[in-house]
C-alpha positions in Angstrom: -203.5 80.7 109.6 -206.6 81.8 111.7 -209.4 80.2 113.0 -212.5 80.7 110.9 -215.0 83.2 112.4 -212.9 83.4 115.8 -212.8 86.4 118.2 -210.6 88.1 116.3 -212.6 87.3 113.1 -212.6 90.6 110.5 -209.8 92.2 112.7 -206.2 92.0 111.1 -203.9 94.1 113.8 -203.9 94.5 117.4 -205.3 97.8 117.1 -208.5 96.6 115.5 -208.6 93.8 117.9 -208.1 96.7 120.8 -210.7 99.2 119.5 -213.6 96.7 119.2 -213.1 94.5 122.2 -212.7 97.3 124.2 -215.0 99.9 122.9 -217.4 98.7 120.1 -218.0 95.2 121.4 -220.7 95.8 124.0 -221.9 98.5 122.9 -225.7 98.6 122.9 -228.1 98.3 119.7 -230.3 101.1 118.0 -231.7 99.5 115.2 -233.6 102.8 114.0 -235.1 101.1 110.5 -236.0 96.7 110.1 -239.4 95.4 109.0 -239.5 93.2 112.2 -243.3 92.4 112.5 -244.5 94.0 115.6 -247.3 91.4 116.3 -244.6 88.8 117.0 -243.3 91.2 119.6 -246.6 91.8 121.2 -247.2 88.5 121.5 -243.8 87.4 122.4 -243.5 84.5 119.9 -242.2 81.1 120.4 -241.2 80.0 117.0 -241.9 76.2 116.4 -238.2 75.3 114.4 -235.5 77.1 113.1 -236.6 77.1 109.8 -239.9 79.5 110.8 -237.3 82.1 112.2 -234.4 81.6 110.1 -236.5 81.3 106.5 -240.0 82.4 106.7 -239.8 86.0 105.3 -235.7 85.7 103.9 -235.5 86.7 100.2 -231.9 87.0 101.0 -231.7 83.1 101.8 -234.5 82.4 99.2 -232.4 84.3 96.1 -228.9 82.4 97.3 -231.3 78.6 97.1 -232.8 79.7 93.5 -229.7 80.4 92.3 -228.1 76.9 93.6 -230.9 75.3 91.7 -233.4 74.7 94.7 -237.2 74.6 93.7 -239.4 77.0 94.8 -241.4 74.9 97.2 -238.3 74.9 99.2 -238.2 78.9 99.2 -241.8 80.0 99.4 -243.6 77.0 99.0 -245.0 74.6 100.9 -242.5 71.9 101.5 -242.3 70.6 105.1 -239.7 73.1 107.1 -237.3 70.5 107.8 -236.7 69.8 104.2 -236.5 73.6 103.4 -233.9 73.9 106.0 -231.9 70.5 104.2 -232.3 72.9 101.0 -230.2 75.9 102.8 -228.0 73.8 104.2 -226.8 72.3 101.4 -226.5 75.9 99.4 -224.7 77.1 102.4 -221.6 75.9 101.3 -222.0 77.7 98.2 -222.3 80.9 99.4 -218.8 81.1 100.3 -217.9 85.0 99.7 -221.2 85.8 99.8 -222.1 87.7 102.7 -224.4 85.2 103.7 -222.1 82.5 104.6 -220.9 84.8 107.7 -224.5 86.1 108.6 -225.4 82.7 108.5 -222.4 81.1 111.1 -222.5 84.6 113.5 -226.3 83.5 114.0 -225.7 80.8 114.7 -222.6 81.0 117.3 -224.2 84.2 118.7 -228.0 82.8 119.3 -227.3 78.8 120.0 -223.6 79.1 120.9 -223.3 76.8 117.8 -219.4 76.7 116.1 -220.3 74.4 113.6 -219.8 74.7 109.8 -223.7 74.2 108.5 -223.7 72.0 105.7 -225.5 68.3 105.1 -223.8 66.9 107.2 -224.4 68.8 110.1 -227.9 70.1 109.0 -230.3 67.4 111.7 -228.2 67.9 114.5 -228.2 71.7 113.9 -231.7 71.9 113.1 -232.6 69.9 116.2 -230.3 71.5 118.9 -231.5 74.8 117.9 -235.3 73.7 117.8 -234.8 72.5 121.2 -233.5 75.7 122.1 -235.9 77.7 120.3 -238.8 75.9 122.8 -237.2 77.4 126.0 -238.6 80.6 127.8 -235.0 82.4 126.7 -236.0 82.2 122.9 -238.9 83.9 122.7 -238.4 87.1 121.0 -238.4 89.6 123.6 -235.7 87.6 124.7 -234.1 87.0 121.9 -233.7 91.3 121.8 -232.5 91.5 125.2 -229.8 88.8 124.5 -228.3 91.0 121.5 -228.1 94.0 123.7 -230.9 95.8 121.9 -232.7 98.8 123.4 -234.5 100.6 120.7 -236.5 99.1 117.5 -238.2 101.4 114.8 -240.5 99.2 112.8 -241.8 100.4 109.3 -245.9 100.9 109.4 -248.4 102.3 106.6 -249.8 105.2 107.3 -253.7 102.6 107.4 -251.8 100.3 110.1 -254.1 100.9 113.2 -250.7 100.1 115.7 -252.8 97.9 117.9 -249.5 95.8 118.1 -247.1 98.7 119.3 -249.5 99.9 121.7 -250.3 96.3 123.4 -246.3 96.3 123.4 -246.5 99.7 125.4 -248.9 98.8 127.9 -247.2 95.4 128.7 -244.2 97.5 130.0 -241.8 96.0 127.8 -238.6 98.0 128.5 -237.2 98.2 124.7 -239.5 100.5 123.0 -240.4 99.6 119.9 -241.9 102.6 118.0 -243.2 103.2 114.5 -241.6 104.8 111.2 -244.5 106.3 108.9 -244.1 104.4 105.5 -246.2 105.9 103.1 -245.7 104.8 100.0 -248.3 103.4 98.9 -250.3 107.3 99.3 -248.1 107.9 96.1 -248.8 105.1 94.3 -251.6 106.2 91.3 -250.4 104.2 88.8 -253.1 101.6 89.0 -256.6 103.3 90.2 -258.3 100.4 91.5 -255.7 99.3 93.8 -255.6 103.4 95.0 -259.0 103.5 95.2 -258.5 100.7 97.7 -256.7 102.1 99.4 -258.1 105.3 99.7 -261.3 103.7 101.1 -258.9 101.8 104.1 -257.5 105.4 104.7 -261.1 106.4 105.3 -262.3 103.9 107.3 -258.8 104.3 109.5 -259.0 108.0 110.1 -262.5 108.4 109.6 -262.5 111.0 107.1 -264.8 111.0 103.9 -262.2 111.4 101.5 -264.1 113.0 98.3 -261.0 115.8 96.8 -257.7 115.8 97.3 -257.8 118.2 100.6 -259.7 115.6 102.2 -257.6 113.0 101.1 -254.2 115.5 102.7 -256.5 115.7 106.0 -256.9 111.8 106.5 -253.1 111.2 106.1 -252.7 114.4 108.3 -255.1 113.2 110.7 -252.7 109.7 110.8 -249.4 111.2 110.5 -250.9 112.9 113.9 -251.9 109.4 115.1 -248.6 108.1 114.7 -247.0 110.8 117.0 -249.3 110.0 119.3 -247.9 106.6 119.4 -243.9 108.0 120.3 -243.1 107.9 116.0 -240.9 110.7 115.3 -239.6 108.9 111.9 -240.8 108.9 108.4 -239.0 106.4 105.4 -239.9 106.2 102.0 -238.6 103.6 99.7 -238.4 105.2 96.3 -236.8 104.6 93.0 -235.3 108.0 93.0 -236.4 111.3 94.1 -239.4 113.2 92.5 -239.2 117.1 92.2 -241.2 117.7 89.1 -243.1 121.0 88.8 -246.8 121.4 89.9 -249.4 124.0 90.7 -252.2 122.8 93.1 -254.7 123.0 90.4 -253.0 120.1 88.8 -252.9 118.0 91.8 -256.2 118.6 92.1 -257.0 117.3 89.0 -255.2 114.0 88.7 -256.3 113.1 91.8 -260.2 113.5 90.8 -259.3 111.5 87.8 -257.6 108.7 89.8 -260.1 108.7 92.2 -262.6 108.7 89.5 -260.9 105.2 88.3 -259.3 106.9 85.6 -255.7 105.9 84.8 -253.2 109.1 84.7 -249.7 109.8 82.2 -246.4 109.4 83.9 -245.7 112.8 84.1 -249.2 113.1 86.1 -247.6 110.5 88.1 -244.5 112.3 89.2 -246.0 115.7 89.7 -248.4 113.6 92.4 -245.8 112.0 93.8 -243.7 115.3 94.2 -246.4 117.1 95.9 -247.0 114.4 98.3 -243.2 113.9 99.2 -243.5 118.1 99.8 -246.6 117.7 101.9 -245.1 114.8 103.6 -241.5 116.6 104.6 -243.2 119.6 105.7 -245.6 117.7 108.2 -242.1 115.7 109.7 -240.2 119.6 109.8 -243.5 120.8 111.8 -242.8 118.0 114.0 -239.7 117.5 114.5 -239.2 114.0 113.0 -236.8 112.5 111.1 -237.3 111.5 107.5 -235.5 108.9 105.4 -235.1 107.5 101.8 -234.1 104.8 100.7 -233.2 105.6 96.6 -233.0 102.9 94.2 -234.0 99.8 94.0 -235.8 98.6 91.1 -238.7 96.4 92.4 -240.2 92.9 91.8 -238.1 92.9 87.6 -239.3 89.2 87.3 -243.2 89.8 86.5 -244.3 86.4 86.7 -242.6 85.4 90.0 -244.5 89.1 91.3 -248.1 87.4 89.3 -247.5 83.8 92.2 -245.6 85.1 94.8 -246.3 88.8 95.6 -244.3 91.6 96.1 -240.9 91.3 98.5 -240.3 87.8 97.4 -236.7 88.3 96.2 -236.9 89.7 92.3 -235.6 92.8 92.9 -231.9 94.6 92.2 -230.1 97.9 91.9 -231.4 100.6 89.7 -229.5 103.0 87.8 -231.5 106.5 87.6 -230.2 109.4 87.6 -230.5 110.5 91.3 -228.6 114.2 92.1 -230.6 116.7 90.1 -233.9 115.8 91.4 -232.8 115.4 95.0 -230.7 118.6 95.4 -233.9 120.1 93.9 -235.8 118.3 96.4 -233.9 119.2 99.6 -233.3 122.3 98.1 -237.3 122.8 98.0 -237.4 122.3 101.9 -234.5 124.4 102.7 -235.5 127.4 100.4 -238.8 127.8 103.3 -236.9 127.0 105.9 -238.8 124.0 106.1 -236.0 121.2 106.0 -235.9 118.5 108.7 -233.5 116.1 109.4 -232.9 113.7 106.8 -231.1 110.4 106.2 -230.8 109.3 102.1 -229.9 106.2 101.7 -228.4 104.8 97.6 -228.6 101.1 96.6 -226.1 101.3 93.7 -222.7 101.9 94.4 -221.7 104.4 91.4 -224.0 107.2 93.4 -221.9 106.9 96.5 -219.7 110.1 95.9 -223.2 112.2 95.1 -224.5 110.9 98.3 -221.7 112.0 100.1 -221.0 115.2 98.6 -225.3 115.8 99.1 -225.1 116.1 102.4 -223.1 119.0 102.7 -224.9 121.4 100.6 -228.2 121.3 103.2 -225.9 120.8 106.4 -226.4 124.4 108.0 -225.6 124.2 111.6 -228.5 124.0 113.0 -227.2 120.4 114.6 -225.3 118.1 114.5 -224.7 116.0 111.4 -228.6 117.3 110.1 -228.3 115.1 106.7 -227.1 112.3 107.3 -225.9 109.2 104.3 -227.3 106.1 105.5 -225.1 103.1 106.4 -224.6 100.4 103.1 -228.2 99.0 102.9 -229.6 96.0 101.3 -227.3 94.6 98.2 -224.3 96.9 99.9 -224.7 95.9 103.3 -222.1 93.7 103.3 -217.7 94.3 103.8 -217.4 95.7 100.1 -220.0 97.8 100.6 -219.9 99.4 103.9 -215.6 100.0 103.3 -216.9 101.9 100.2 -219.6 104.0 102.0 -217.4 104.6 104.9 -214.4 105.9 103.1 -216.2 107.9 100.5 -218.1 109.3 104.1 -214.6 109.9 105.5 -213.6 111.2 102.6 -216.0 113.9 102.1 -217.8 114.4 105.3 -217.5 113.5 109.0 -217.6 109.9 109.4 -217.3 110.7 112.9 -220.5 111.9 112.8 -222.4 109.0 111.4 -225.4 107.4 112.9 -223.9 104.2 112.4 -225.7 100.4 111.2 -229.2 99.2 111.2 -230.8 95.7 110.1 -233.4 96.1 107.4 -234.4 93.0 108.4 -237.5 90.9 109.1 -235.9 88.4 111.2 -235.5 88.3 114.4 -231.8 86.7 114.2 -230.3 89.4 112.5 -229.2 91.5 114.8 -225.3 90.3 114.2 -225.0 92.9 111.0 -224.4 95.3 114.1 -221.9 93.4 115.0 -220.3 92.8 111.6 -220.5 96.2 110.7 -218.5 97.0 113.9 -215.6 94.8 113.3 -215.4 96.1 109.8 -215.6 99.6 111.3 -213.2 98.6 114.1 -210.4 97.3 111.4 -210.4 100.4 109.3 -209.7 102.4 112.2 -207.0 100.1 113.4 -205.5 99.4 110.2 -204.4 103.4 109.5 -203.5 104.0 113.0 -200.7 100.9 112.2 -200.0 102.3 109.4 -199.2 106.0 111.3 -202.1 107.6 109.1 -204.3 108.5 112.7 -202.5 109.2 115.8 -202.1 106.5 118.4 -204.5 107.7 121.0 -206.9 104.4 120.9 -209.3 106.2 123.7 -210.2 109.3 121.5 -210.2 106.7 118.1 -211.9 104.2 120.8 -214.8 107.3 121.2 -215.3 108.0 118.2 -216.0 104.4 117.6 -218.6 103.9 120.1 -220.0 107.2 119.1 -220.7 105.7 115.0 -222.2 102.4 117.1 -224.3 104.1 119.3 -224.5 107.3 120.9 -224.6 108.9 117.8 -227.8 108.0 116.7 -229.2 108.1 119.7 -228.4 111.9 119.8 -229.3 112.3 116.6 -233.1 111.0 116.7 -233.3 112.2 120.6 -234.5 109.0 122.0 -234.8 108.5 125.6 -234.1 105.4 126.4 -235.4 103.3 129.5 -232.5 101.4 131.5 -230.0 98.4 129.7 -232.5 95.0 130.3 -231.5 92.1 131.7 -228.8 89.5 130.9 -231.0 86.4 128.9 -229.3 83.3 130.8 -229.4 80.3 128.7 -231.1 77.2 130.5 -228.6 74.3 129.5 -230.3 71.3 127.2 
């Protein structure tokens, strides 16, 4: 019987075990899209206990502690933070299977050298060896990057963010750059007026642009989309139910967005064929310059409308959609490629059934012009876990080049995260391993090996032409 979580953990054959202690292991980190809050960067945070970097912001953790029966006080609320912590540990043990009870003891060996099995028992001494910890100068959170090998972060920013944080990170000479993705969803969103005209007014005041027809309201995103190339963003992401491709004519653009903008509410179809021209307007601007767009494809948001009414949106109500997603897509891509106006893309699908039309996408728009141009997107959010990533890699092997794929990233907002890379590569690491046992690859562990560290790293890195400043320093931790 092995040892739970050990070296060896997720790797069944000395193959496995040889391919990522040797090649994936110390690989370095690319984690090219997370919601990490750049202000907490900039100002190189401290955090006060582990519960403020382990819980604050974790609708993962908060979904698992609803489920066990834990009040919401203990989730969002505004219970002291050691007895939120007491809550998780005691749903810990219940997340066995879950992908959360491994998350959950990697952090905790990998950031405080911790082996312990957290549970009520253990949950003071935890909490206080790791608040101790979390005190030093080798916990703050530039230091907390550096220890997990990390030399690139892409954060996601609205188009309105003014990226005071990522430039104060620039000008402090902080070796791991950590650049913006344009997120700009909410310029789509029409379906309430008010909250667009809002909006609309914060995208003035940002870009100083009187925004009074819909051309002036393409020139202030423009103008931004410009601003955010300025600051070394060279990704776009868009976090959509599905695809929109509808029909339009710019006369009808036109005219729903007068009547939005003059606080008029708009059909659904109106709604689409917006949405479609914006998603044109915005892949053509990334083709122009170069960049990189993703999207991620459906999820269907905040379901649980009174939780949304207290808490807000991102607070854990959300699950997998089920829309139809390959018509509207190849239509979409197919758009971009028709002008010659296609740039690299990466589609990422939240339910499992559309992982063969994923696939089987990226090959109708991958012409040559590089390497890998469309890309599938690593498992992501309700899939990023062993079920999920075997699935995406083997239908990926199966009907593209999985040798060829950019590999794993976080979505995360936490800054104790960062072993998914990790997990993902031992999962990785054992599918290689296990058919080269089994005499389905060839036994040549330095070209496998390659390959390996190619998915991990060097892959994406190509792939998003990053120029990366040298590996930083070793974090040495200061014994308590």
């Amino acid at each position: 019987m092995k040892n739970f979580l050990d070296e060896n953990f997720l790797l069944h054959s000395k193959t496995a075990q040889r391919l990522y202690h040797e090649f994936a292991k110390d690989m370095p980190i690319i984690d090219y899209h997370c919601h990490l809050p750049p202000q907490q960067i900039a100002d190189d945070v401290k955090f006060e206990n582990l519960t403020q970097i382990w819980l604050y912001g974790d609708h993962y953790k908060w979904r698992a502690m609803r489920f066990n029966g834990v009040d919401e006080k203990y989730c969002t609320g505004d219970a002291p933070d050691l007895e939120k912590f007491k809550k998780w540990a005691e749903t810990v043990p219940y997340t066995v299977r879950n992908p959360l009870y491994h998350w959950t003891h990697l952090e905790l060996q990998r950031y405080f050298d911790i082996h312990d099995i957290l549970n009520p028992d253990t949950a003071r001494k935890i909490y206080d060896d790791c608040t101790a910890k979390l005190q030093t100068p080798e916990f703050t959170v530039r230091n907390l990057l550096r220890r997990m090998n990390v030399r690139l972060i892409c954060t996601t920013d609205d188009p309105i963010d003014s990226l005071e944080h990522h430039k104060s990170i620039k000008e402090d000479g902080f070796e791991i750059p950590i650049l913006p993705a344009f997120r700009p969803d909410n310029a789509m969103n029409i379906a309430d007026p008010q909250k667009f005209n809002v909006y609309t007014k914060k995208l003035e005041a940002v870009s100083g642009i009187t925004i009074s027809s819909f051309d002036d309201f393409l020139y202030a995103l423009q103008n931004r989309h410009d601003f955010f190339a300025s600051m070394g963003c060279n990704v776009s992401d868009h976090g959509l139910e599905e695809i929109y491709a509808d029909d339009f004519t710019g006369s009808e653009i036109d005219a729903i967005f007068n009547k939005v903008h003059g606080g008029k509410f708009v059909s659904e179809a109106e709604q689409r064929k917006f949405k479609s021209a914006m998603l044109i307007h915005f892949a053509e601007w990334d083709w122009e310059k170069g960049w990189v767009q993703q999207f991620h494809l459906g999820a269907l948001r905040n379901n649980n409308s009174r939780m949304k009414e207290s808490l807000g949106v991102d607070t854990g109500w959300d699950s997998m959609g089920d829309w139809h997603q390959a018509k509207p897509l190849a239509s979409f891509l197919d758009k971009l490629d028709s002008n010659n106006k296609l740039a690299k893309t990466v589609i990422y699908n939240l339910n499992p059934a559309d992982n063969e039309v994923f696939a089987t996408m990226m090959g109708n728009f991958s012409d040559g012009s590089s390497v890998g141009k469309i890309q599938w997107g690593s498992g992501w959010w309700f899939l990023d876990q062993k079920d999920g990533m075997v699935k995406q890699m083997n239908a990926l092997s199966n009907m593209g080049l999985i040798s060829r794929f950019i590999g794993m990233l976080t979505d995360s907002r936490s800054f104790l995260s960062f072993p998914r890379h990790e997990y993902f590569r031992r999962i990785l690491c054992e599918l290689f391993g296990d058919e080269i046992e089994k005499g389905e690859l060839p036994n040549d562990v330095n070209w496998i090996g390659k390959i390996i560290q190619d998915i991990c790293f060097n892959n994406n890195k190509n792939y998003f032409n990053w120029q990366l400043a040298q590996q930083p320093a070793k974090v040495k931790v200061t014994s308590l």
